[in-house]
Backbone as a ProteinNet text record, in pm:
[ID]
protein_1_A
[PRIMARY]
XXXXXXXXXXXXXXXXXXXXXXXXXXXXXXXXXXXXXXXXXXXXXXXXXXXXXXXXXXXXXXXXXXXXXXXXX
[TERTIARY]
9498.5	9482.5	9620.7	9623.2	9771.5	9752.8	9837.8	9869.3	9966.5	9945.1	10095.3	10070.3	10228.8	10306	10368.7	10379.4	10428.9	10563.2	10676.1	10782.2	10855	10904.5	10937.2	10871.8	10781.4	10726.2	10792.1	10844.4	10957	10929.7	10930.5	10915.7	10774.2	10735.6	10655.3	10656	10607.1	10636.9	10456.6	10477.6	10315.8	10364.5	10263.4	10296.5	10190.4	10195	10115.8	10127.4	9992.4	10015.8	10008.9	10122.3	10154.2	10019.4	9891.5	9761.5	9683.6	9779.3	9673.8	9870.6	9919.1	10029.6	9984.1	10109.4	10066.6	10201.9	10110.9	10199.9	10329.3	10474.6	10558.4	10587.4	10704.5	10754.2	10822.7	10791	10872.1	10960	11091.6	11186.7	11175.5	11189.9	11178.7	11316.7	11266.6	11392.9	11448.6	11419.7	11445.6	11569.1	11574.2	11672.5	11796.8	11748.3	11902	12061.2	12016.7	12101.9	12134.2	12289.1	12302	12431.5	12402.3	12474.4	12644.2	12668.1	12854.7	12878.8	12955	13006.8	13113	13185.3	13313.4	13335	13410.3	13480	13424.1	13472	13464.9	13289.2	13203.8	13029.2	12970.6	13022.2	12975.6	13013.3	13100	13182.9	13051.1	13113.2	12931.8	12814.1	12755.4	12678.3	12624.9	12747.7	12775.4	12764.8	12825.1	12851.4	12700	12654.5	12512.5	12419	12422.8	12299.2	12330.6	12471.5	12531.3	12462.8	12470.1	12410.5	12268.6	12204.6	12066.8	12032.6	12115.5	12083.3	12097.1	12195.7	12252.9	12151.1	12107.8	11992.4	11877.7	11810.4	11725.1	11714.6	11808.1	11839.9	11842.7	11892.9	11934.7	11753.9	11693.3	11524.3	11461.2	11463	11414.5	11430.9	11590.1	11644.8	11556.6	11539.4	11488.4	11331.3	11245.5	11094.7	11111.1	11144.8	11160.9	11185.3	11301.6	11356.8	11219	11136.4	11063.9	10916.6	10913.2	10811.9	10791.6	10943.5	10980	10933.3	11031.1	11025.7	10914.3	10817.7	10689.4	10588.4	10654.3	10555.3	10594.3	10738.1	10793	10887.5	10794.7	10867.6	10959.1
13045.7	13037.6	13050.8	13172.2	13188.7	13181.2	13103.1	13086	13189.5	13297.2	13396.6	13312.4	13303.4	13284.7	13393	13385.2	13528.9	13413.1	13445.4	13413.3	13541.3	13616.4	13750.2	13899.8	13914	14011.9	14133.8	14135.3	14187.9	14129	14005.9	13926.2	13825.6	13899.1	13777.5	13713.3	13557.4	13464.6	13422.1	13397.3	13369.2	13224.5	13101.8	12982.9	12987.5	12900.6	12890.9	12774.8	12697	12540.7	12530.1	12376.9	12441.2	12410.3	12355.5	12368.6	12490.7	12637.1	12735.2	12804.4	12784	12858.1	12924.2	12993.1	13013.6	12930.2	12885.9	12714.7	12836.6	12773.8	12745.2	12715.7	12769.3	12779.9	12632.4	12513.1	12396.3	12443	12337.3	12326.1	12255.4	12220.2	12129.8	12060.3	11920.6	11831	11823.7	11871.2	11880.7	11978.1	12048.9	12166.9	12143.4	12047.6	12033.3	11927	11872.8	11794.2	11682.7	11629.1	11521.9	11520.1	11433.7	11475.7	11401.2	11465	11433.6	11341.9	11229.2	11116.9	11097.8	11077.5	10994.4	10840.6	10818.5	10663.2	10608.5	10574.4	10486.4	10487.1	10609.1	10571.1	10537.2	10568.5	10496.3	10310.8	10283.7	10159.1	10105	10150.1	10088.1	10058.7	10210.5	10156	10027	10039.1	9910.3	9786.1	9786.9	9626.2	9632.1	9732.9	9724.5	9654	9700.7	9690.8	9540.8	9511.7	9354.4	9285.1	9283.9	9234.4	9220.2	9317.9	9271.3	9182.3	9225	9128.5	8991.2	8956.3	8807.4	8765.2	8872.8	8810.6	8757.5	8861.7	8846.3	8688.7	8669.4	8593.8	8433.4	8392.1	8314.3	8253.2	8381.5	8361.5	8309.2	8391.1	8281.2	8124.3	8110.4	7984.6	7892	7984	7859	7858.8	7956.1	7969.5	7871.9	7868.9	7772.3	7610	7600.4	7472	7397.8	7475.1	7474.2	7421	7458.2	7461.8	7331.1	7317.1	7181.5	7071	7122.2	6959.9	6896.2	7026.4	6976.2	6893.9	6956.2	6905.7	6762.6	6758.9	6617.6	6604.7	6517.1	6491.8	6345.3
5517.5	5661.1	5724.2	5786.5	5876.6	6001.3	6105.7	6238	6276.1	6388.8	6455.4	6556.7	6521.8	6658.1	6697.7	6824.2	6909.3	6966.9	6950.3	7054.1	7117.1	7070.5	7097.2	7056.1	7144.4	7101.9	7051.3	6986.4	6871.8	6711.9	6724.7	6650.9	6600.2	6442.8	6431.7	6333.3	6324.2	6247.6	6217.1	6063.2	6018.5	5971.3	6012	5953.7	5855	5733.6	5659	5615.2	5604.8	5563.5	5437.3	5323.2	5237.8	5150.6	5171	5086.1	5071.1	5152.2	5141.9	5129.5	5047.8	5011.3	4874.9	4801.5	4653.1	4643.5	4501.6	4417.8	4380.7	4366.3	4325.6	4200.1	4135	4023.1	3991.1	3910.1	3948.5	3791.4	3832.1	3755.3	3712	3547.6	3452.8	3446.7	3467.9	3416.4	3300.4	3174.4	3051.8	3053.3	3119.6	3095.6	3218.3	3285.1	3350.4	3293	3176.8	3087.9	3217.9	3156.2	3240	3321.1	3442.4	3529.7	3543.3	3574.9	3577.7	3636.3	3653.8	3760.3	3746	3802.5	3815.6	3775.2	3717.7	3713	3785.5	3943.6	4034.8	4035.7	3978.6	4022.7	3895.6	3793.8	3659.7	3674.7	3755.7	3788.7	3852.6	3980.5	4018.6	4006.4	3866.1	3873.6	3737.6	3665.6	3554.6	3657	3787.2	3823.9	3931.4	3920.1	3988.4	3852.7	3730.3	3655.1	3600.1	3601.5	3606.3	3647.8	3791	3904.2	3860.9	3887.5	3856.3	3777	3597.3	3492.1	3536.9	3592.1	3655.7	3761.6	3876.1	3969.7	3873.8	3811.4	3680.7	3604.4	3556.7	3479.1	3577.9	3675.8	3747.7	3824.5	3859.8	3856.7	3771.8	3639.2	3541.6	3488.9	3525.4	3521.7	3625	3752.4	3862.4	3845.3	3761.5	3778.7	3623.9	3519.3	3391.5	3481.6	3580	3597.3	3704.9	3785.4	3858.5	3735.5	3675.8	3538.5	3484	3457.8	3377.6	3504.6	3573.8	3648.5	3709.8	3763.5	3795.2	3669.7	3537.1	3469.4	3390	3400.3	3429.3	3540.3	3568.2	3723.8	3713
[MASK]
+++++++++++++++++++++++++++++++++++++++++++++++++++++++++++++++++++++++++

């Protein structure tokens, strides 16, 4: 299903919505290997996955301490 638009009658433009397009060639992630970073973003993201482990970890401490104490109070 195509829509013309007329803006310059010179010019025409067919829209096509993309459920009545023809599908696309996708690119496989397998073949793009891995991607390059720098120091300073490998840095980050070590003191990012840190972080989490430590948020992580600090939860369990309080859902265990929460556990205990209710069940001796």
């Amino acid at each position: 299903m195509a829509v013309l638009l007329k803006t310059n009658p010179d010019e025409l433009y067919y829209v096509v919505h993309p459920l009545f397009d023809e599908p696309e060639e996708k690119i496989s992630a397998d073949d793009l290997g891995t991607m390059k970073m720098s120091k300073s973003v490998k840095l980050a993201l070590y003191a990012l996955r840190g972080y989490l482990i430590i948020m992580g970890l600090l939860v369990s401490y309080h859902v265990v301490s929460l556990a205990i104490h209710h069940v001796m109070p």
